[in-house]
N, C-alpha and C positions, 0 to 999 in steps of 0.2 A: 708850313708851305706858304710860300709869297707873306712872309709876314718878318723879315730881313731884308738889308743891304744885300742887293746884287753886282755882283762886277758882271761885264762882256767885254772882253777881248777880240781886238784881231785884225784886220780888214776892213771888215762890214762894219766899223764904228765908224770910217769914214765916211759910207753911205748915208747908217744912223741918222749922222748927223744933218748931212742934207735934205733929210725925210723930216726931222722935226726941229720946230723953234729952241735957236738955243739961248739959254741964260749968260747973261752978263759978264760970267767968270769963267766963260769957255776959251782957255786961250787960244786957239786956232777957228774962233769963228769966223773971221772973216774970211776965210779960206772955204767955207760953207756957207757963202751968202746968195743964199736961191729962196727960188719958194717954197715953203714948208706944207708941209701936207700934213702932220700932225703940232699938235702943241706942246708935247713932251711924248721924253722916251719910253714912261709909260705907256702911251697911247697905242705906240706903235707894236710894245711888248704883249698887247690882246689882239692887236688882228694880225700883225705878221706871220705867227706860226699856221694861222689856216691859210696864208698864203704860200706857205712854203709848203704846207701837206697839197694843196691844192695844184702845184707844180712838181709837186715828189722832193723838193729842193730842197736837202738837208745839209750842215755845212758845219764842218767840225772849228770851235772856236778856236782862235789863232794864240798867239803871247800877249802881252802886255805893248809891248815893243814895236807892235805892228797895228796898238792902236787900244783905249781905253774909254768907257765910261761908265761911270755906275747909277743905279735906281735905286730910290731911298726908302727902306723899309713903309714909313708913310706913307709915299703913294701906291706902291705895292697893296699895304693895308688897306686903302679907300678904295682898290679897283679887285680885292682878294674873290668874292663872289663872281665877277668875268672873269678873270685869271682862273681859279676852279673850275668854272664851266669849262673853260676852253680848253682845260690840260685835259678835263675829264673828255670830252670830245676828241681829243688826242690821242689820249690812251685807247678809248674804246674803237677809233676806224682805224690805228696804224697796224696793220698786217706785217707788213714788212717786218719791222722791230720784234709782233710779236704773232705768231700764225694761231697760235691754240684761245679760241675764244671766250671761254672761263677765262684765261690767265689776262687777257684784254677786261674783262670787267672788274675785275678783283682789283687789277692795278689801279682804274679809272676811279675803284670806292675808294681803293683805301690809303687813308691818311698817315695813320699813325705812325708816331717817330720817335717810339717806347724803346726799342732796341735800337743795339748797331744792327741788327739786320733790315729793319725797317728802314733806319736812316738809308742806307745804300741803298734798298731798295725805292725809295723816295728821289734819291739821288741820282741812281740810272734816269728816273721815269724824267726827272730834269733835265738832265741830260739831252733827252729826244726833244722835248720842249724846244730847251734853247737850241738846236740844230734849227729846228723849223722855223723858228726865230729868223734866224740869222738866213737860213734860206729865204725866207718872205721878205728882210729885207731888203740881201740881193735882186729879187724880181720886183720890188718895188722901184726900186735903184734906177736898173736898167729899163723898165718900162716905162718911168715917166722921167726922172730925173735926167738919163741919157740923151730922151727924144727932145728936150724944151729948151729955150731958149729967154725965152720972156714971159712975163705972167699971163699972158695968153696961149700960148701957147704951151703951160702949163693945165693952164684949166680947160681947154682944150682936149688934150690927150689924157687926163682924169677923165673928164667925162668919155673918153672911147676906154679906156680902161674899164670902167666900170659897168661897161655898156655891153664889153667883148666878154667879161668875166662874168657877167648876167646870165649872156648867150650861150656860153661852155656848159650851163647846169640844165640839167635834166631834169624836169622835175617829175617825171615818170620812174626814170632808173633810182632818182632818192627814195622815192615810194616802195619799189621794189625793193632796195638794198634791207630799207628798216623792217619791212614786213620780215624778208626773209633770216633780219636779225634776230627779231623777236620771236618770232615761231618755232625756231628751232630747239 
């Protein structure tokens, strides 16, 4: 897990790519020349899926055809510990995906990828991942990318961004959610 070449297909790689700095051999970058909010597509591949759980935005990847890029085992490997955390925090609040909450923790521990049935099972739980992915970032896209025009107005609506998305969190109802996770 996170320790391979990832492809993403679809749509949302054109957003992608507005979201982060792209390197030198991106042939359609000039077609994406705005302000970057991350440095690489890694970057974006640890917070976008809480952004996408955090809006419910899940978003089935598209073909090739409709838009490509990939992340290199390597950075994968140097960012594996946040990537873990974050699938594992995935795994353990997405209800949706999966209602019975044993089956949410079991998923969230476990790694292994001994069998073909682990493999797939690894695989769905990627699956959910990248949906959230790809949902976060759409709401990225459209939240700052959409509204700006110039580097001010970039960094501008980052910071309301960051400021409204502060504001949504409850930090009473977090309290209550984990207690009530744990106790039970």
């Amino acid at each position: 897990m996170f320790d391979h070449d990832i492809s993403i297909n679809g749509p949302q790689v054109g957003q992608l790519k507005d979201l982060c700095e792209l390197a030198g051999n991106v042939p359609d970058a000039a077609e994406h020349n705005n302000y970057k909010i991350f440095k690489a597509y890694v970057d974006a591949y640890v917070l976008c899926p809480l952004i996408g759980y955090h809006y419910s935005r899940r978003l089935k990847p598209g073909s090739q055809k409709d838009g490509h890029i990939g992340i290199r085992a390597n950075e994968l490997i140097s960012r594996s510990r946040e990537l873990k955390f974050i699938y594992q925090i995935l795994m353990l609040i997405d209800e949706d995906s999966e209602p019975d909450k044993d089956k949410r923790i079991y998923r969230a521990f476990n790694f292994s990828e001994k069998t073909k049935e682990d493999q797939e099972f690894i695989r769905n739980n990627m699956a959910i991942y990248n949906e959230y992915f790809l949902g976060g970032v759409e709401v990225l896209h459209q939240e700052i990318v959409e509204k700006c025009t110039d580097i001010d107005s970039y960094e501008r609506r980052i910071f309301e961004y960051v400021k409204q998305f502060n504001e949504e969190q409850d930090p009473e109802a977090l309290k209550a959610s984990i207690n009530s996770f744990l106790n039970k």
